[in-house]
N, C-alpha and C positions, 0 to 999 in steps of 0.2 A: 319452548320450555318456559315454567311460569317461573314471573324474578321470586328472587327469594332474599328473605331479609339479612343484612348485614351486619352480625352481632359485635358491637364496638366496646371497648372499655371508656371509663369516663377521663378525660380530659385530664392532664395533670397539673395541677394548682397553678403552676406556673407559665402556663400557655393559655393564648388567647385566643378564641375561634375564631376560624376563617373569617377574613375581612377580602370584601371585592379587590382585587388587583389587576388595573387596566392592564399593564405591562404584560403580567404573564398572558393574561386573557388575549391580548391582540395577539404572542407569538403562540400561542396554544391554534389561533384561527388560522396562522399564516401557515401553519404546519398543514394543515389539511388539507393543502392543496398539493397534490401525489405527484403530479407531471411535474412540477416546478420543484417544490422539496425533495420529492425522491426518498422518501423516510432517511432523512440525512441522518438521526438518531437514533432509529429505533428497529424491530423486528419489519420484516417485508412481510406483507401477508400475503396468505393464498391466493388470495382475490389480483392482488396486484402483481404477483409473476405469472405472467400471461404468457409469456416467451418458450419458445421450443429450445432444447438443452442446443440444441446445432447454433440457434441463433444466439442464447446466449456467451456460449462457446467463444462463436464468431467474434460477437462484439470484445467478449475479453481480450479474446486477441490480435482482435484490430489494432489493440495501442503499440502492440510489441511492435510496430512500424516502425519506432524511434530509429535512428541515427548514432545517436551517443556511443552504439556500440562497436558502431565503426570508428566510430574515435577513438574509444577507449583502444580497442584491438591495435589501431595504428599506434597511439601511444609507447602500448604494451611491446610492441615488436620492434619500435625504435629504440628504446630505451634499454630493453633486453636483450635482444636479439628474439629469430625464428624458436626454437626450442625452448627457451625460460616463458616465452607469453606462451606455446602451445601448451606446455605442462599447467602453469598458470592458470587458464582458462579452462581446462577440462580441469583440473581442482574445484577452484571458485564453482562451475558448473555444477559437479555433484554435490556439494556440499548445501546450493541453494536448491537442487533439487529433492534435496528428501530433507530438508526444514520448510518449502515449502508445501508439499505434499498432507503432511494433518491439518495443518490451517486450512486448503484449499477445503477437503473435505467438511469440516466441522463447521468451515464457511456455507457450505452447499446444505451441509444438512441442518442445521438451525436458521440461516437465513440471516447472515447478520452480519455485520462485517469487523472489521481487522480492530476498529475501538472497541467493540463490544465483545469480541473473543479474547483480548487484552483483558479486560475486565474479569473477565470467568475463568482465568486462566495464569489465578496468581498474583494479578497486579492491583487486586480492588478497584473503587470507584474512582478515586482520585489518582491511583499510580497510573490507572491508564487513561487520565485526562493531563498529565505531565508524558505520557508516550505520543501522546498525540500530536505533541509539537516537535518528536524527533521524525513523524510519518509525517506531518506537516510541512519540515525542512528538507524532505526526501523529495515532495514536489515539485518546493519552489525551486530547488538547485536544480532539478532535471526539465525544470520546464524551460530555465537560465540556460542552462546549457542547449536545449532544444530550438531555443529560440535565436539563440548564437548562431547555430549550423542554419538556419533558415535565412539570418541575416546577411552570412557571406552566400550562399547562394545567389539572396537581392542583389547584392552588391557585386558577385560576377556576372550575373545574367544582363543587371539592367542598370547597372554601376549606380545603383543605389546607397548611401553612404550608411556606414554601419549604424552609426549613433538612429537614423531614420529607420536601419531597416529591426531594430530592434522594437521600433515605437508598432512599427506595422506587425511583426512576429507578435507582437503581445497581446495587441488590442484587436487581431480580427478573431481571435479565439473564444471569449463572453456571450458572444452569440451565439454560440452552438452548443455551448454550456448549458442555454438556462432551463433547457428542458429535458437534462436528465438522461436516462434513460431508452426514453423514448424516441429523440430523435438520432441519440448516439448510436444506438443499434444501427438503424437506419442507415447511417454516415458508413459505419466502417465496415457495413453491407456491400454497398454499391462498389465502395472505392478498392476493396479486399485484392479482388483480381487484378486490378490494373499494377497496383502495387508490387504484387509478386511477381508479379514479369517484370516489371522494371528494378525489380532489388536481384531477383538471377539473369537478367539475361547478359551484363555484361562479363561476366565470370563462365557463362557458356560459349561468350564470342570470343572470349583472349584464349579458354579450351581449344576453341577451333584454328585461330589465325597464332596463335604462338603458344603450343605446348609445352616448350620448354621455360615457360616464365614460372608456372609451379614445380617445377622439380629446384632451378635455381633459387628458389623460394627459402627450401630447407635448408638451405647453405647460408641466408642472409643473419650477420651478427650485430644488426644493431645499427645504427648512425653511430659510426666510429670504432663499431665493435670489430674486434679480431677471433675472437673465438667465441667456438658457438657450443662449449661444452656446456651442460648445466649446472647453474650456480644455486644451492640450496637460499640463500640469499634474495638470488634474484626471483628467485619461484615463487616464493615468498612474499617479496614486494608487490608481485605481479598479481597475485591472486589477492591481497587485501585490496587490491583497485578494481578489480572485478567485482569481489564480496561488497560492495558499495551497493550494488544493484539489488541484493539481497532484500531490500524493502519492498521491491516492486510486486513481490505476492500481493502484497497490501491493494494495490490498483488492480489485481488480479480477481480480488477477492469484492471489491467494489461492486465487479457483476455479477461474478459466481452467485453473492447472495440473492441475486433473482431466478436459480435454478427452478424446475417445478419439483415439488417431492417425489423423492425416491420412490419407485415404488415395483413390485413383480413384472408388469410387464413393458419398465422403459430402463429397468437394471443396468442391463451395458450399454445403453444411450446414453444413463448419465453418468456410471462410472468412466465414460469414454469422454465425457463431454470435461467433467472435472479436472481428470488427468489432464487432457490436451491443456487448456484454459487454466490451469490450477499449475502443478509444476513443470507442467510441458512447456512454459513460454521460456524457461533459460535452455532449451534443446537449439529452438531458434534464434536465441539472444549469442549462442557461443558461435553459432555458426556464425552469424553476424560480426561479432568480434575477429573470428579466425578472417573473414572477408574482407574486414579495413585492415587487417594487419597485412594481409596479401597486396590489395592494393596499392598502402607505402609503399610496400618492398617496390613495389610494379612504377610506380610514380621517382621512386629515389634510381634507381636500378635500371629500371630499362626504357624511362622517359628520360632520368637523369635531370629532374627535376629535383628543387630545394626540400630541405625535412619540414619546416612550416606549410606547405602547400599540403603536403603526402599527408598531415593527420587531418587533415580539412574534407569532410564527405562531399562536398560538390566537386572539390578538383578530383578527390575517388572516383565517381560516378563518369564525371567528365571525361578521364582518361578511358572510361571502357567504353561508353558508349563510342566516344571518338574512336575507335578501332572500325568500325563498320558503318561510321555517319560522318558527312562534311561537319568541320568544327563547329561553324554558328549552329545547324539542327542538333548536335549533339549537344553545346551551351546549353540549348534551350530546351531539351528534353531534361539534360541535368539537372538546371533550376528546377522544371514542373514536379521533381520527382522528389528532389528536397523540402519542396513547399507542401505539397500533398504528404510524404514522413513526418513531418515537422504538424500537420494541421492533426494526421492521427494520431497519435500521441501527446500532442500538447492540451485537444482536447481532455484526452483523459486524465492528465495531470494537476489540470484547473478543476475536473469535475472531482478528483478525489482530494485534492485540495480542498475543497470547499466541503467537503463533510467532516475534514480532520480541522478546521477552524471552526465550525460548526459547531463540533464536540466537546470542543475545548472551551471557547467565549460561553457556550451552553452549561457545563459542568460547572467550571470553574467559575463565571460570574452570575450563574440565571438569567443569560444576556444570549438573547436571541432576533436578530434582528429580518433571519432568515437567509436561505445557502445564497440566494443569487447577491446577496451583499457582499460575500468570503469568496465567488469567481473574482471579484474586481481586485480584496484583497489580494489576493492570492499571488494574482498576476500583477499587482504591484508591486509586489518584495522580487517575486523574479525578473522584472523590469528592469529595478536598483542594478541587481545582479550584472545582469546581461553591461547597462552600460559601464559596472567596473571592471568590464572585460575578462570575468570569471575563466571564460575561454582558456586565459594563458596560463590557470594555476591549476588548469584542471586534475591532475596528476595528486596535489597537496589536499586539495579541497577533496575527494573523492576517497582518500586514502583515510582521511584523517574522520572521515563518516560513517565510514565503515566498523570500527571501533563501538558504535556506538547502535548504529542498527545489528550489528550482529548480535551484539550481547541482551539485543532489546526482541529479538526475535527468536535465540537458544535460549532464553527463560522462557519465554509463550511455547515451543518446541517441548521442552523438556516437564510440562506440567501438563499438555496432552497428550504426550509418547508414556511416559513416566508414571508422573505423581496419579495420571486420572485411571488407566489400566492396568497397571502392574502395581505399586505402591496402597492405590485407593485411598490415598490420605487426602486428593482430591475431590469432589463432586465428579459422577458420571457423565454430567451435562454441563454446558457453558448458562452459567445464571447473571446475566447482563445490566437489570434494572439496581437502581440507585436502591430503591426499597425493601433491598434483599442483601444489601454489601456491607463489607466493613468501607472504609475508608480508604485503609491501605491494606494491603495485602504484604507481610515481609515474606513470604515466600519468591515471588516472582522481582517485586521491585526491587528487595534488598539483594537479588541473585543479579538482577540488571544493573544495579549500582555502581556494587562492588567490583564485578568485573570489566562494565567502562572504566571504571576508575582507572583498577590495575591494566588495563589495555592502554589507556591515552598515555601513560608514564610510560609504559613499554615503547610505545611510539615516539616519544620525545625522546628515546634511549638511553633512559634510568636502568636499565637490564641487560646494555650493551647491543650490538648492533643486528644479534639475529631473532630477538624476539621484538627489537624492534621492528622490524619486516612480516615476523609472523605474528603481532599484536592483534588482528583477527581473530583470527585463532587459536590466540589464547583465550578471548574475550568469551568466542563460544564453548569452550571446554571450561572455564572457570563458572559461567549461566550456567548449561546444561547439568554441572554437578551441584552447583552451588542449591541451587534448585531443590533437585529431591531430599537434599539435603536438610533445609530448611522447614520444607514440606513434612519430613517424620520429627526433625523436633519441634513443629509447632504442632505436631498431629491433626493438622489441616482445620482447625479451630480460626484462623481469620478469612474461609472463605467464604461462608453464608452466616449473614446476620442473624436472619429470620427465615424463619422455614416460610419457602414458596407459598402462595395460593393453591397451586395444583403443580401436578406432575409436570416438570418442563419439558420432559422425553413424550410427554402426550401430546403436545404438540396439535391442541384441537384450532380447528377453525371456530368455534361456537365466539361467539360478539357479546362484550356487553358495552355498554356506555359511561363514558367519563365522565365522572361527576361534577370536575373542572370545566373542561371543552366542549361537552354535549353530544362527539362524538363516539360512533365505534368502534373497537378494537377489536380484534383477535385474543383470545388469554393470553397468549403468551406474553403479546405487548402490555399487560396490564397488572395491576397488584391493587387489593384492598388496601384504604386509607383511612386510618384512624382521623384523621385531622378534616378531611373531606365530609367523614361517617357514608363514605360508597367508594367504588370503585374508582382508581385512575390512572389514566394511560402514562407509558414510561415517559415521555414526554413532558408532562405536565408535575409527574414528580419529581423529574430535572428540573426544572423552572421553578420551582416551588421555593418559597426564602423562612415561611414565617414558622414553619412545621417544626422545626431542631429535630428531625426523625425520628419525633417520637413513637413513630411505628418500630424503632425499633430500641425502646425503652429498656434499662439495664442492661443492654453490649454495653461490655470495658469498652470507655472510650467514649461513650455517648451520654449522656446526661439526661436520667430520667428514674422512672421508676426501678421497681427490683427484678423485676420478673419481662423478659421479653415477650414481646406481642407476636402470639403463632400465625399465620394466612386463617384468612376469614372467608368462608364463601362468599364467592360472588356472583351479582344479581346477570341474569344471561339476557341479552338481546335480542337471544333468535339465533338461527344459522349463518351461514354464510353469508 
């Protein structure tokens, strides 16, 4: 296709043309390296999901390896008893399972992840570079917490001392990070199988040598508990510690955006691959929960073993394998099994770590330094963590999180279920780039505000003691409405600045070149730039300091002319 000229308005009196800036210029370069960045920012192109929907799939769900859930489960079942954590956890379950479900999809089908469907989806540009540091904080605690359960393993397998084995949980993780994508498939490829036999076989051995430890199972009330009726209370509590987890679409959605496009003849390849990988992974995260909670019981009850030991996954693990192995091969099976849970998951928590600080130092300062610098962050802050021995409050820290991801993810829910198909006070599509947004958006962020707000005081028991427990869940019913709410009375006026360049639902592969960068993009990744006078990739219009968006001239709020600046065609590259 021949380029075609880019018809620009003149400059406005008060801005100064583009002057060279090394700073953006170096991170505009460091960007274009795919295996190592991973478009930590922006739209995935065609070109670069190369991946079968199985193996994408796959790799999604490698991460669900984690441990944590057996913690939590264990937690959950001592503190409640059997019956409050099962109702509990099959709550928390569906609830994350159909809030995760339109993200996963709208992830698959634009290609773009959990910052940039924030963006499209209510929150504007800036509200969802302040969301990023609550998906930011979702990693570093689960990584803290993952590298905890790895350290006591160290520490029983090969009496390694915590404060050390947290040094080693953290720092062998960077290196398997820095490439992305690429070799993370890979990783939780190979290790997929090994895993799964060693996460069911010990619950098929105590099936076989002591049936009767699940039936006594349903009868157990807790460390200390006497009765095992349900307590609306306790249901309650138990299910805002589960909803914690509620973020982890987010890491979900990390892969999902390298799906290949939909299309007539791989349909239910990928609607299959989506679901599993998309909100199929709390199917397995509940089992997993129900699993440590059995365990305690099985570690308090019929090992007769202390309540500290019983919430800890290696002495879990330990106890079952020990039914059908001498103690030291079962020790050391336990460790391997911990260590390997612990490597597939943490990987993925430092890889999606590093694109939510990424987004963040990126939006908020034009400060890009590049993702492999936010792996080391990342697993810094969880480092901190781990040696304040986060482990012991886990319960508080967990509960008190959840407030704040639910209500941040039944606003993003409630503007793709809602406002974008039924309402249509939405945009049909997710419009992600800087050069197309307001700032803020009050739809989404002011529905995520207000109802953290009113959650965190529920929780502190401004409300009295049962909305304290279900503070969750108010959070998400206060979003979810607050939302469409918002949405007809701003008549969806702060979601697009500027009308697009092209159709975002087209979705072409056609390339042009960055005016900035010198590289190609795909359209979607790109927008005419008045300040440039050509085309520039989303990337580069992040980074950008000296422009005041003028591209998007007279939006309330922006400072410029009278008249907003429409999409300009832009000059095409060629194909694919």
């Amino acid at each position: 296709m021949e380029p075609r000229t880019v018809p620009l308005q003149a400059d406005p009196p008060d801005l100064a043309a583009p002057t060279p800036d090394p700073e953006r210029d170096e991170a505009a370069a460091k960007a274009t390296s795919e295996m190592l960045e991973d478009y930590s920012l922006r739209y995935a192109p065609t070109t670069y999901r190369k991946w079968t929907e199985f193996q994408v799939a796959n790799t999604s769900l490698g991460g669900i390896a984690y441990l944590a859930d057996f913690a939590i489960g264990a937690s959950l079942a001592i503190t409640f008893g059997f019956n409050n954590a099962l109702v509990a956890i099959l709550l928390a379950a569906t609830v994350i399972f159909l809030t995760s479900f339109p993200i996963a999809y709208y992830s698959a089908k634009y290609s773009i992840d959990m910052d940039l469907i924030t963006r499209g989806a209510g929150f504007g540009y800036y509200g969802a570079t302040i969301t990023s540091l609550i998906y930011a904080s979702f990693t570093f605690i689960f990584f803290a917490l993952e590298g905890s359960i790895m350290a006591q393993g160290l520490q029983a397998g090969l009496g390694i001392p915590l404060w050390l084995g947290y040094g080693v949980s953290a720092l062998m993780i960077p290196p398997l990070v820095v490439f992305g994508m690429t070799l993370l498939s890979k990783l939780q490829m190979w290790t997929q199988p090994l895993w799964l036999i060693g996460m069911f076989l010990p619950f098929i051995v105590i099936a076989i040598q002591d049936p009767g430890a699940y039936n006594a199972w349903t009868s157990f009330a807790g460390d200390g508990g006497t009765s095992t009726a349900l307590n609306f209370v306790s249901v309650g509590a138990g299910a805002g510690i589960a909803l914690s987890l509620i973020a982890q679409i987010g890491e979900q959605v990390d892969y999902l955006r390298f799906m290949p496009t939909k299309t007539k003849e791989n349909n239910r390849k990928w609607w299959a691959a989506v679901v599993a990988a998309g909100p199929g992974w709390v199917v397995l995260g509940a089992i997993k929960q129900l699993g440590g909670a059995f365990l305690a019981f099985y570690i308090i009850k019929e090992l007769g073993k202390g309540v500290d030991l019983a919430g800890q996954p290696v002495e879990q693990f330990l106890a079952g394998f020990n039914e059908f192995l001498p103690y030291g091969l079962a020790l050391g099976i336990a460790v391997f099994f911990v260590v390997l849970s612990q490597v597939k998951i943490n990987v993925t928590n430092a890889y999606s770590g590093s694109l939510r600080w990424t987004n963040f130092f990126s939006s908020a300062f034009k400060w890009y330094p590049g993702r492999i610098w936010f792996v080391f962050f990342n697993v810094g802050i969880a480092l901190v963590l781990m040696e304040a021995n986060m482990f012991s409050f886990l319960n508080d820290l967990l509960a008190f999180y959840s407030n704040i991801a639910i209500a941040w993810i039944g606003a993003v829910v409630a503007d793709l279920v809602i406002n974008k198909p039924i309402l249509k006070t939405s945009p049909s599509f997710i419009e992600f780039k800087r050069a197309h947004l307001y700032k803020f958006n009050p739809v989404g962020f002011g529905a995520m505000t207000v109802a953290s707000v009113i959650s965190i005081v529920a929780y502190f028991g401004a409300f009295g003691p049962t909305l304290d427990a279900w503070s969750p869940f108010l959070a998400i019913v206060i979003a979810m409405v607050l939302s469409p709410v918002l949405s007809v009375v701003t008549k969806g006026k702060w979601y697009i600045a500027r009308t697009p360049d092209i159709d975002p639902a087209a979705r072409s592969a056609e390339t042009v070149v960055c005016s900035v960068c010198s590289e190609a993009y795909e359209l979607p990744d790109t927008a005419s730039c008045p300040f440039h006078a050509g085309p520039i990739c989303s990337l580069c219009c992040t980074l950008e300091k000296s422009c005041a968006d003028m591209c998007k001239v007279g939006v309330p709020g922006i400072v410029g002319n009278e008249a907003p600046v429409s999409g300009s065609p832009l000059p095409m590259a060629g194909g694919r």
